[in-house]
Every structure is written in structure tokens, then in C-alpha cells.
N, C-alpha and C positions, 0 to 999 in steps of 0.2 A: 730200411727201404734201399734197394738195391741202386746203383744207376743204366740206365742203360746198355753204356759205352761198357759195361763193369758187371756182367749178370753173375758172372760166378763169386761174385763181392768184392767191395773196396781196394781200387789200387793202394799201395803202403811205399814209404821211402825202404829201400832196402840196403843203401850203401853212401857213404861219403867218401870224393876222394881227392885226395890234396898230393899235390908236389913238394917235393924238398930236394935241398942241393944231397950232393949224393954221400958227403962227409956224414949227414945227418943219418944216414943208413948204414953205415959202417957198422962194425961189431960189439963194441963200446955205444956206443948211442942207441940202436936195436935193443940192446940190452936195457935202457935204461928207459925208453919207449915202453918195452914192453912190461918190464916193472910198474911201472906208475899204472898206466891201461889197468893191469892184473889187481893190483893192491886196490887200486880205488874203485873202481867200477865191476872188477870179476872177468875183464874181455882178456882174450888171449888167441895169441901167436897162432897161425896156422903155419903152421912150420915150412909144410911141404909146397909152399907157395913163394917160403922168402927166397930173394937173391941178392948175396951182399952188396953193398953199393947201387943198390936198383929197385929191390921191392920187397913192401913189408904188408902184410893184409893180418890184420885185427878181428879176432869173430866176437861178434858185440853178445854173448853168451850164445845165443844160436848163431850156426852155420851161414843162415839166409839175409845174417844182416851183419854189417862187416865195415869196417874202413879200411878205406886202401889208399898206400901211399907208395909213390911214386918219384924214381929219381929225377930230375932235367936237371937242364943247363940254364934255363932259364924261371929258376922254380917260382913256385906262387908265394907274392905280399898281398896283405890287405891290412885295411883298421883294424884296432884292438878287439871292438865289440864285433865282427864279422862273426859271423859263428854258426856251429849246425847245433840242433836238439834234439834230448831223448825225456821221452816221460817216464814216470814210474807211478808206482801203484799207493800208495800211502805216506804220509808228512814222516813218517818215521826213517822209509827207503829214502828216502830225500837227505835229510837229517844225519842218516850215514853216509852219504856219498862226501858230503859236508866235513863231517869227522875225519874219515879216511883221509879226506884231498890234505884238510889243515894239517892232519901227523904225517902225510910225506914231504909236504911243505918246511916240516923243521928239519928235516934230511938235507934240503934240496931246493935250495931259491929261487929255481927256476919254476917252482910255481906260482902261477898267477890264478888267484882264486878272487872272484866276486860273491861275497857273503851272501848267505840265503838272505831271500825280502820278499815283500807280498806286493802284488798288484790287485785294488780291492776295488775289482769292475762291480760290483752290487750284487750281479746275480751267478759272480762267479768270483773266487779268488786265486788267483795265482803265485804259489811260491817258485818259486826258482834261485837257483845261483849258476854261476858262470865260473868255469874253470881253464884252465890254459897251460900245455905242457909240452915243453919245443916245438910240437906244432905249427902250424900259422894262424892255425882258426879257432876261437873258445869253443867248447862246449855248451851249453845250457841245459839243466836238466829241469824238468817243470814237474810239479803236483799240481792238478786243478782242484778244488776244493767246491763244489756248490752247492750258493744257499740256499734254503727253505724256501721253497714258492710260497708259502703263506707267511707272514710276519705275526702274524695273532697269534696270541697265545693257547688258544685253541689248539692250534692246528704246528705249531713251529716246533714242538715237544713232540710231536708225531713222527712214530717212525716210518719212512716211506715217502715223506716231502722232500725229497731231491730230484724235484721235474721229471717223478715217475721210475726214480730208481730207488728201489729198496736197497736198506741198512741191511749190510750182509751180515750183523750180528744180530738186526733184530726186525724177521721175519713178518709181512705184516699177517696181519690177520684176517677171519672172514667181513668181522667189525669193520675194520679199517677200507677194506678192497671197497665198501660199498660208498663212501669218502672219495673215494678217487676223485682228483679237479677235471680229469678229462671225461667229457661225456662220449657214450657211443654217436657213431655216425650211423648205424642204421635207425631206419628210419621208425620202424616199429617199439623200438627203445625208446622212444621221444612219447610216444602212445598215454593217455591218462586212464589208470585202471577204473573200469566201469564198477562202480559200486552195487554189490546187489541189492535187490530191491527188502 
């Protein structure tokens, strides 16, 4: 469902953008920015945008979503946990991002990685870890994971119980579609079929 303010669909975050002192953008540290970006995550350099000592923008694999960083004089501090987020699509993408960050990590002790962990709200779980690299801000990357609207055994083996979104490997069926826990809201669907006489 759309919102109002939004007909053409969902505003999205499309960019993060942080300050750094201006040593931090020199040609040697660019360098080493954009290695880690590259290696871990796949984001890379839009070149025709850098200016040394001033400015470095990151294309987070597409074009339309980017981090950009910026020289001052009086660059941006904050806490350790301060942080922006990206999600991905399955515990495996996750899992890699993991791998990557720990093996540039033994290059490079400048990184600061927060191990994957689960947040286990009941009807959803959350993995995530947190990463960190000269930057000022962690990253967080999340997998949502959610559980079985039915717990019965019946029904928790079924594929298709993820509050109405099917298992993209297992297709439901006509069987299953008539299963569904949401009822229609028209009102004739509510109707008891007259038995013939």
C-alpha cells in the first residue's frame, strides 16, 4: 500500500554522508578507503567525482545510492556504536560480508568489526554485525529472518508461513493458497454456501 505523501512508492535512504579531516582524503588513504569499500562490501569509487584532499563518493553497487565523504576543518566525532545501515537479502550475504571484513582485518588493524549476533524479537530475528574502517561511523548490515506465523505443527513445516510471503524455493500450491490465515475482506467471501436441497 502506497502512502499518500509517496504515490509513486516508498521514499528509500539513498546516501550517507560523513566529514573527515582532509589528510584522511589524500592519495594514500583514498586508496586504502576504497580498497576495504571494494573488498568487503563490492562499493566502488566514482572517480569522476573525487577531489584530493576534499572529496570521495562511494557507489554502494548502484549509482543511486552512494556515500560521500567530505573534507572540513572541523570534521565529524561521534560514539563507537553511531552508525548507518544496509540490508541484504539472505544469512549467507551476510555471512560473507563477515568473512571479507575478518580477512582484511588480518591485513589491517584498523578494522573494527562487531561479530555477527541475532536479535530474537519472536516474530522476527535479526542478524546483524557492525563494521568500522577509518571512517567515523560503523556500518551495520542486517538480515531479517521471520518466523512461522503458526507454531503448530501443522502448519510451521508449511511453506508459505512467513506472514504471507512465500519460500522462494518452494512455491505454494493450489492446496496450500486455500490455507491462507488471511481472510478476504469482501464481503460476499464471508457468504455460507447454500446447500442444495
Amino acid at each position: 500500500m502506497t502512502h499518500p505523501f509517496y504515490p509513486t512508492g516508498n521514499p528509500r535512504f539513498n546516501h550517507v554522508a560523513m566529514s573527515l579531516p582532509s589528510d584522511l582524503l589524500d592519495d594514500a588513504n583514498r586508496a586504502d578507503i576504497c580498497r576495504f569499500w571494494h573488498e568487503v562490501f563490492g562499493f566502488d569509487e566514482i572517480e569522476v567525482m573525487t577531489q584530493d584532499r576534499r572529496r570521495l563518493i562511494l557507489s554502494c553497487v548502484h549509482w543511486d545510492q552512494f556515500i560521500f565523504l567530505i573534507a572540513d576543518d572541523d570534521p565529524m566525532r561521534c560514539p563507537r556504536l553511531d552508525h548507518f545501515g544496509f540490508s541484504v537479502g539472505s544469512l549467507e550475504e551476510l555471512e560473507g560480508v563477515q568473512t571479507r571484513a575478518t580477512a582484511f582485518r588480518e591485513h589491517d588493524d584498523r578494522v573494527d568489526l562487531i561479530d555477527l549476533h541475532t536479535d530474537d524479537q519472536e516474530v522476527v530475528k535479526i542478524h546483524s554485525l557492525y563494521v568500522k574502517y577509518v571512517l567515523p561511523m560503523m556500518c551495520e548490515v542486517q538480515w531479517w529472518e521471520f518466523a512461522a506465523r503458526d507454531a503448530s505443527p501443522r502448519r510451521a513445516n508449511q511453506p508459505g508461513w512467513r506472514f504471507g510471503v512465500t519460500s522462494r524455493s518452494q512455491p505454494i500450491r493450489r492446496r496450500e493458497r486455500r490455507r491462507s490465515p488471511f481472510r478476504p475482506r469482501w464481503p460476499w467471501c464471508n457468504r455460507r454456501r447454500r446447500r442444495s436441497p
